[in-house]
Every structure is written in structure tokens, then in C-alpha cells.
C-alpha positions as CSV (number, residue, x, y, z in Angstrom):
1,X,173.3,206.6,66.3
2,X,170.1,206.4,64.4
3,X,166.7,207.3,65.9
4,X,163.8,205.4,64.9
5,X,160.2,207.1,64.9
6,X,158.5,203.7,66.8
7,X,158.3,204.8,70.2
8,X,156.7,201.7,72.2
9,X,153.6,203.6,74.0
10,X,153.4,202.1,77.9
11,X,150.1,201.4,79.5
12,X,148.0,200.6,76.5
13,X,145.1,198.0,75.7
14,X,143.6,195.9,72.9
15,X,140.1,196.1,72.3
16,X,137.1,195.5,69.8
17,X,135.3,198.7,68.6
18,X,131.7,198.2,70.1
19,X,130.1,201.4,68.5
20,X,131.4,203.9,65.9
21,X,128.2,206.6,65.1
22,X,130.0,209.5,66.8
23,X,132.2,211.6,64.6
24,X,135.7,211.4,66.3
25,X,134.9,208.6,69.0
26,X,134.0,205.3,69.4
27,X,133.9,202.5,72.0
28,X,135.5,199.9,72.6
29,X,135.6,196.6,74.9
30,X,138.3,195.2,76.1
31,X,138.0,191.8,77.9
32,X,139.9,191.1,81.1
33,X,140.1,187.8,83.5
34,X,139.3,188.3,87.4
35,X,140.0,185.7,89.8
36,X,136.9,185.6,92.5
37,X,138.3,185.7,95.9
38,X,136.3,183.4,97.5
39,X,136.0,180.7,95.1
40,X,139.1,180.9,92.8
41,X,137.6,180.8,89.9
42,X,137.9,183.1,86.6
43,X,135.7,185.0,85.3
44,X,135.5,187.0,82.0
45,X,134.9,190.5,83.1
46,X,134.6,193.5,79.9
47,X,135.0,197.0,80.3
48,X,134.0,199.6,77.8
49,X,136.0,202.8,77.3
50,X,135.6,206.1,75.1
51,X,138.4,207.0,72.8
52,X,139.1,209.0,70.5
53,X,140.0,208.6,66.7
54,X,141.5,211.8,64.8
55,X,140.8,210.6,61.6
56,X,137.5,208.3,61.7
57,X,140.0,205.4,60.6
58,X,138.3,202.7,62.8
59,X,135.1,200.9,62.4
60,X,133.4,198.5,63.9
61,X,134.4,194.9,64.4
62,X,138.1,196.5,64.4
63,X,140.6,195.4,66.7
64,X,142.2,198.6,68.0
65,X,145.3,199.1,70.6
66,X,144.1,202.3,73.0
67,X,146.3,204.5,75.5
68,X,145.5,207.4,78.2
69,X,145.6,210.3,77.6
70,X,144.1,214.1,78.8
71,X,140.4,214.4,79.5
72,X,138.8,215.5,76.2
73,X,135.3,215.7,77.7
74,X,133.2,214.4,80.0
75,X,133.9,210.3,79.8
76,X,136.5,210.5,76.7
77,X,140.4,210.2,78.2
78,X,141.6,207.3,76.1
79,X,142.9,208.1,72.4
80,X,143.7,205.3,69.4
81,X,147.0,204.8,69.0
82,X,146.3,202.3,66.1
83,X,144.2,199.6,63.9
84,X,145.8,196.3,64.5
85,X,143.1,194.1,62.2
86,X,140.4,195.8,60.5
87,X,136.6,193.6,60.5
88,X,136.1,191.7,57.7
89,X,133.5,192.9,55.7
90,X,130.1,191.7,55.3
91,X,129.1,189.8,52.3
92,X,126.6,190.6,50.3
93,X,124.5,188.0,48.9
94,X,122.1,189.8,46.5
95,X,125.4,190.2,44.4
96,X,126.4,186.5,44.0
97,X,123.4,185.2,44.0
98,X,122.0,184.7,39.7
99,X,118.7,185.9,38.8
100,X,116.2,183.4,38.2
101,X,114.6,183.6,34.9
């Protein structure tokens, strides 16, 4: 029987990368529902975690899938486990736009 190298990782999220000026870490929201327990109604909640990325391969605007791990420091205990759609990129409209003259 033939192993294959794509191990499913348990308890992981999906989340946008918020902020990514640190070398080796960048945060990331990840939106949740909570049903109010009075009312019954659901609200958007977001919470904001610190992970780590090895290799600086995520920017901002990225969608990124996130697991535990160890505490690395302080507030960092969540590492990427990969880039699921990188941002698109910002256009630049000095380029396409012709010169006047």
C-alpha cells in the first residue's frame, strides 16, 4: 500500500492576512457567526490571530488556511499551513494611462 504525503491537518482555519510588516509573522482574521442568546440573532463576530510564516510566502489580501501549534513567543501559537488564493494585485494606472502631448 502506497502512502501519500497529504496528511489532512485537524483543527485549522481560513482567514485573510490583515498585516504582513513583520519578518516571519503576520495576522490574520478570520470571521466567525455567533448566535446572541437572548435575541437569536447572528452576528458577524472576527478574531485576529498571530501566525507564523517560515518563508514570508504570504501577503496581504491572501487567503491563508492556519493551525496550532507550540508557543513561539509571547501571542504567536498558530503557524501557516498554506496559501489557498493569493490577492490580486493592484493596478497601476500611471502605466496604462498615454501621455498627453
Amino acid at each position: 500500500m502506497s502512502e501519500t504525503n497529504t496528511k489532512k491537518v485537524t483543527g485549522t482555519k481560513v482567514g485573510v492576512v490583515t498585516s504582513s510588516k513583520r519578518d516571519k509573522t503576520r495576522t490574520v482574521a478570520v470571521e466567525y457567526q455567533k448566535v446572541h442568546a437572548k435575541y437569536g440573532k447572528r452576528l458577524r463576530r472576527e478574531a485576529k490571530f498571530q501566525v507564523h510564516d517560515e518563508s514570508n510566502e504570504s501577503g496581504e489580501g491572501d487567503r491563508v488556511e492556519i493551525a496550532q501549534c507550540r508557543p513561539l513567543s509571547k501571542t504567536k501559537s498558530w503557524r501557516l499551513v498554506r496559501v489557498l488564493e493569493k490577492a490580486p494585485e493592484a493596478v497601476s494606472h500611471n502605466a496604462e494611462a498615454p501621455t498627453a502631448g
